[in-house]
N, C-alpha and C positions, 0 to 999 in steps of 0.2 A: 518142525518149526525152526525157522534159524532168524537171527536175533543180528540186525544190523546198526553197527553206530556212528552216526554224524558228531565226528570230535572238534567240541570249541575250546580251544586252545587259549582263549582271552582270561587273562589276568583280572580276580575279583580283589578287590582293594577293599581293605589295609593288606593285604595277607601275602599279594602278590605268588598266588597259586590259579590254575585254574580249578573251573568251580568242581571239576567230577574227583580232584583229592580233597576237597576239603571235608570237614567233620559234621554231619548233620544229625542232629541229636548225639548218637553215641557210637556212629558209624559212619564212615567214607559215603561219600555221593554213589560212588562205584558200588561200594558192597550192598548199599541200599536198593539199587536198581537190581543186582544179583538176589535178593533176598524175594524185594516183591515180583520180581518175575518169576520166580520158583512157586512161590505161591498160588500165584494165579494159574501158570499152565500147568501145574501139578493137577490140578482139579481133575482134568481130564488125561492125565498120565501121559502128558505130551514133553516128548524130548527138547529141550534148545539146545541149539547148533550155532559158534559163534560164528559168525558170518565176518564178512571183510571190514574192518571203519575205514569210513568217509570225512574227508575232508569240507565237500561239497554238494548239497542238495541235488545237483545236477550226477552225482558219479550211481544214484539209485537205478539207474539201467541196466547197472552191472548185477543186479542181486540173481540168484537161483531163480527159475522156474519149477522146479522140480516138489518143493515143497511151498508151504504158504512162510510167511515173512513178516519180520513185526522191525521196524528202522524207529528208532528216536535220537533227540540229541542229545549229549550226554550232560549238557548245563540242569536238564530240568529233572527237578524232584515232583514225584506223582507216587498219590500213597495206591493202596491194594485197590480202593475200592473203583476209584478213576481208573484204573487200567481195565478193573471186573468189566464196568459197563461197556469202555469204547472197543474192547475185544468182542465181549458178547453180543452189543450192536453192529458191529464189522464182521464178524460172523454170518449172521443173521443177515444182513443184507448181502451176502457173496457177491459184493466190489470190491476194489478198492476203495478204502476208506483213509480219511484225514482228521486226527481231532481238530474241535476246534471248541473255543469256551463263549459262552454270550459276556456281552460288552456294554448292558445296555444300565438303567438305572435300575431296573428289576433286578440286576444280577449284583450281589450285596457282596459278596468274599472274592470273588474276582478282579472286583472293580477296585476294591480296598487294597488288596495284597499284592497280583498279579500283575496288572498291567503296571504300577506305576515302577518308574527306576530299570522299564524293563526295556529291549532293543527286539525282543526276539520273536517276537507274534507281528503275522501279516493280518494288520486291519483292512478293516473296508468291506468285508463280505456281509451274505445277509443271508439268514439261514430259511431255507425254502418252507418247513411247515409253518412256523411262525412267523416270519419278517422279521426276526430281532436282530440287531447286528451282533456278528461275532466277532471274534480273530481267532486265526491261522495257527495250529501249534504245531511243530516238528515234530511228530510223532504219527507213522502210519501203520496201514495193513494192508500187505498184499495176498491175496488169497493163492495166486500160481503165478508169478510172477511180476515183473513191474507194468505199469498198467497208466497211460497217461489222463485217462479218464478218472478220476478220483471223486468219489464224495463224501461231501464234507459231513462229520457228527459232531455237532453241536452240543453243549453236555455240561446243564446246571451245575451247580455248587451246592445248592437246598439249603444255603448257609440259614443258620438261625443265631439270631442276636444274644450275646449272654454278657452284662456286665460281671467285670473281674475287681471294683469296687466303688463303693458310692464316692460322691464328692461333696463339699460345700457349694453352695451356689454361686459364692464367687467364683467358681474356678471350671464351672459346669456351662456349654453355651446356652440353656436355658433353664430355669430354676427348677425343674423337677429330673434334669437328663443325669444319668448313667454313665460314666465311660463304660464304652460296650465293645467286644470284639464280635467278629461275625465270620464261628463254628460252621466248616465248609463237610455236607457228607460227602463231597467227591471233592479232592484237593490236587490242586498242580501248581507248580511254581517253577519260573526259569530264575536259578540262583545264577546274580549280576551283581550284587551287591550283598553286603554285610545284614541291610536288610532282609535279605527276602532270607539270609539262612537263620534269623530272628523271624520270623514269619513261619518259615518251614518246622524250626527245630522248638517253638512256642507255641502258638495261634495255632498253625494244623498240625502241632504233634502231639506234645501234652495235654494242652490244652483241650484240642480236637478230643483227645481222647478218655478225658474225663467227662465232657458231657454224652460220649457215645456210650459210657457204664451208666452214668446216670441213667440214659432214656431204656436200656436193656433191662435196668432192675426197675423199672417204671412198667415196662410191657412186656417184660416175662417173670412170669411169679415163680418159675424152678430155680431163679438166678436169684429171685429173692428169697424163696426158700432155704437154698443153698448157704448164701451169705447168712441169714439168722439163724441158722443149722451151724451153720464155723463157729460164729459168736458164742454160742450158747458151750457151744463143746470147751473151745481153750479161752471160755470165760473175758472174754473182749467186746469192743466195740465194734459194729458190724466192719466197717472201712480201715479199722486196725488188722483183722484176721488174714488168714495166709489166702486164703480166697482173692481180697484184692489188693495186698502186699505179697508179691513174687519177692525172694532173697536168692541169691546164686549161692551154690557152692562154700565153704569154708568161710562163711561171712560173720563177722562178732557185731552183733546189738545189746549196746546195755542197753537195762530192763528197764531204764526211766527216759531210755529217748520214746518220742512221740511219733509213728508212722502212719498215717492214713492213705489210702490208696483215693484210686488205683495210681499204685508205685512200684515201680519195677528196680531192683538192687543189684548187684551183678554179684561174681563169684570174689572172693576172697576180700571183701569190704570191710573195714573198721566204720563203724558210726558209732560216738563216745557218748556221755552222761549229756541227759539237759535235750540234745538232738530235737528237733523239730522237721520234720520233711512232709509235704502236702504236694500228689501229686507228683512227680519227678522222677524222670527216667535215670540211674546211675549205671555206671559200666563197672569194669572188671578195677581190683585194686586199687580203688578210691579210700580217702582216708576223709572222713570228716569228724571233728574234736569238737568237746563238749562246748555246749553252749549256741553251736552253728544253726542259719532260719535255714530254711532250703523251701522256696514254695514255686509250682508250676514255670521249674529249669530240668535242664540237662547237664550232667556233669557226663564227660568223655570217661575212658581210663587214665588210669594214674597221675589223675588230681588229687591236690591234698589241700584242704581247709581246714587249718588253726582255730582256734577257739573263737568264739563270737563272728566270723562270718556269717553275711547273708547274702541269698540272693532270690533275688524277685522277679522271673518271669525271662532268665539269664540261659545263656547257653557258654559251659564252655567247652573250646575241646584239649585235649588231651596231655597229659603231663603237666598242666596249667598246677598255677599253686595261689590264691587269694588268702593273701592274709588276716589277722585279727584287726576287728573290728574294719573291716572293709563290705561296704553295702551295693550290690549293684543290682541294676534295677535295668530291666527289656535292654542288656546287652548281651555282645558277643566277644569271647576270649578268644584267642590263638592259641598254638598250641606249643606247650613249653615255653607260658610265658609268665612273670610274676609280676603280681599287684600285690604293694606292698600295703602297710597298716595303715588304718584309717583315709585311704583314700575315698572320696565321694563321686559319684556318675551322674551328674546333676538327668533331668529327664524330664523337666517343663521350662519354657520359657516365661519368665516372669513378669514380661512386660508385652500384653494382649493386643487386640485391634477395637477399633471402635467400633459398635455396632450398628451407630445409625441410630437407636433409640437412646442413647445418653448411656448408656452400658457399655463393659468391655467385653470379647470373646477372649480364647485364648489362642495364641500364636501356634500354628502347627512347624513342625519339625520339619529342615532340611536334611538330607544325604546325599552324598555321591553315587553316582551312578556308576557305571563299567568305564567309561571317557572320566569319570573325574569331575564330570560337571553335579553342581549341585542342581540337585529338584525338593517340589514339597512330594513326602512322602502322605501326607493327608492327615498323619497322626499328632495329636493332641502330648502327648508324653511317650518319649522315646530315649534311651540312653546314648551310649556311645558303645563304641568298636579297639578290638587291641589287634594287634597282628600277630603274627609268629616269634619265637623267640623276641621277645619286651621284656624288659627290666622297668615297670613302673615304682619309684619309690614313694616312702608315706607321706601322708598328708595334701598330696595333689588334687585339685580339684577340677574336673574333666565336663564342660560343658557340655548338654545335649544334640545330640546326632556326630560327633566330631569322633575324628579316626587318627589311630598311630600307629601308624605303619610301622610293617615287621622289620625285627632288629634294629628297632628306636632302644637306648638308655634312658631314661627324665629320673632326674631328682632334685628335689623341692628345694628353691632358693627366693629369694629377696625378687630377684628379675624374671622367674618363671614360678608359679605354685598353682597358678589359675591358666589352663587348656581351653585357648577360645575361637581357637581355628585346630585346622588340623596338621599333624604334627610330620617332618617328613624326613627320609634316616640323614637326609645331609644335616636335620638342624637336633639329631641324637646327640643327646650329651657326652659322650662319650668321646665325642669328638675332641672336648674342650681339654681333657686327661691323654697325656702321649700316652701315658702305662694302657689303659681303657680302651684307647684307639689300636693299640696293636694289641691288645687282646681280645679284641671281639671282631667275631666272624663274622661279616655278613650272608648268611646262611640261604636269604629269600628275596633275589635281586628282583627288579623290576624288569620287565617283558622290552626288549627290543633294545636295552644297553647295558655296555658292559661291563663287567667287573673285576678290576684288577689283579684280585686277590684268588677271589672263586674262577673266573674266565667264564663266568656268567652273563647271560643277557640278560638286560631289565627293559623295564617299560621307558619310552621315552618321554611321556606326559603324565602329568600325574591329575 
């Protein structure tokens, strides 16, 4: 099997990387795609062979004949079990195959997470058993070679709805609704935005993967057996036990932090006195201090969280540091960047639409796309975004969906303390300090211009 890659080279903002380096959950886009491929054609003890990357959809003529061939682009994140199907169904029909996902109102997690903010799926098709419309994903199968006849496998999500906390009715669009997310059993996402790696590395990671233990210990009773067999042995609560709390390696837990799974912890972890974690994936040499929330996030490697952080439903990646009493809520960090004490991520807008019946709804959230343009991403409460190396100082307060690009400075004064747009490295405080300005690197230029210091290209629009 050889394994070809369509490389999109475009710049995801704040972060000003493309999307296959950046950090999804607790791992590169890159190693995630090495991970689940391993998986899946391991089943059948099947070699991969890296094949050539492509620039261009069109350059797939060039692939082997010799053996069968699996091409995607390297933007989209796609967990085990979306690959299981559209291989086994590409398989199984000995064509060439193309995924592709439905698009219609039936299809609940695709339509939510997927399509929106996104550039990369060819609309317009319509899937031959059923008539639902789909879109087009860059991701194929060639059984012996390239093959201009292709067909399309269309390929639910089975998402089911689970709210992740009730609300008042003020704040609900109608007096008994849930904020509800909608848990995908087959998940794909083309990361374009800051969004969708809050989508990818929240909604269908952790998330995903708490309700997929739930339904396991629901319809297999050895798994529920198992778990009240843990419990009863090292005298715990069934969701506290080593069963569905994984630890790595040389990892120190005091005996009064709180862990419920399924939580996975990496190798050499400090987590202090008080600790609360629910849910959350951590990596290797993380340090989180007493007092810290940690519920359905991802901490990268070597993050470290001070005493009384929290974070709610948060991704960050790596070397990142949130300080005390800093709360963030459905955002995304950069990496090796500091948020400093007591800053807020605001994540609803407080001023609704009118309903038409003398009631108000609530205003849904914008974000940037890959161009920079704003769109509505559909969501009700959503935080904001940091980039790469960020020096966030305290007591800032960061409006909902709003982005700071990498290698911004802010610290809190009379004329700035409230982020109401998005923040861009020419208007880096840093600036404003000669000592500051010649001290700090620009590390993460923007695509297509360039940079003095680095001899960097950056992006030319923002």
């Amino acid at each position: 099997m050889y394994r070809y890659i369509l490389e999109d080279t475009r710049h995801v903002l704040p972060f000003n990387e493309p999307a296959s380096k950046l950090i999804i959950g607790t791992s590169t886009l890159t190693f995630h795609h090495d991970e689940v491929l391993t998986q899946v054609f391991s089943r059948d003890k099947v070699a991969i062979k890296l094949g050539d990357t492509f620039q261009l959809a069109g350059q797939m003529h060039n692939i082997r004949d010799d053996e069968p061939a699996f091409v995607y682009r390297d933007n989209l994140w796609f967990d085990k079990e979306f690959l299981t199907t559209f291989i086994d169904r590409a398989r199984a029909s000995g064509k060439a195959c193309r995924a592709a996902i439905f698009c219609d109102a039936k299809e609940r997690a695709f339509t939510a997470y997927t399509l929106p903010l996104t550039t990369s799926f060819e609309l317009g098709g319509t899937d031959a058993e059923s008539g639902r419309p789909i879109a087009m994903v860059d991701m194929w199968y060639f059984p012996k070679g390239y093959s201009k006849e292709i067909l399309p496998i269309a390929i639910d999500s089975e998402a089911e709805p689970r709210g992740f906390y009730s609300v008042p009715d003020f704040m609900a669009q109608d007096k008994v609704e849930q904020l509800t997310h909608y848990l995908p059993k087959y998940g794909l996402l083309a990361i374009e935005s800051w969004v969708h790696i809050f989508y990818a590395s929240v909604i269908f990671g952790v998330f995903t993967r708490g309700y997929r233990f739930e339904e396991r210990v629901k319809h297999h009773n050895f798994l529920s057996l198992k778990l009240l067999w843990r419990g009863i042995v090292e005298q715990r609560q069934v969701l506290t036990t080593s069963e569905a709390v994984k630890v790595g390696k040389d990892s120190v837990i005091d005996p009064s932090a709180i862990i419920t799974g399924p939580t996975t912890i990496g190798a050499r972890c400090s987590i202090g006195p008080g600790v609360v974690i629910d849910n959350c994936t951590i990596g290797d040499d993380v340090t989180v201090s007493q007092g810290c929330q940690l519920m359905l996030s991802t901490v990268a490697n070597n993050c470290f969280l001070p005493f009384r952080a929290s974070l709610f439903m948060t991704s960050l990646m790596s070397g990142t540091i949130i300080a005390q009493n800093t709360c963030l809520q459905m955002c995304v960090i950069g990496r090796d960047s500091f948020v400093g004490a007591g800053n807020t991520f605001t994540d609803f807008n407080l001023v609704g639409e009118a309903d038409g019946r003398g009631g108000v709804i609530p205003r849904t959230v914008k974000a940037a796309n890959i161009r920079g343009d704003l769109e509505d991403v559909g969501q009700v409460v959503l935080g904001g975004a940091v980039g790469h190396n960020c020096r966030i100082g305290s007591g800032m307060i960061i409006f909902p969906g709003r982005m700071i690009e990498s290698d911004v400075t802010l610290f809190a004064s009379a004329q700035r303390r409230v982020i109401t747009r998005d923040v861009r490295f020419e208007e880096s405080d840093h600036h404003v300090l000669k000592v500051a300005e010649k001290a700090v690197q620009r590390q993460y230029p923007r695509q297509g211009e360039r940079d003095e210091r680095t001899d960097q290209h950056t992006w030319e629009r923002w």
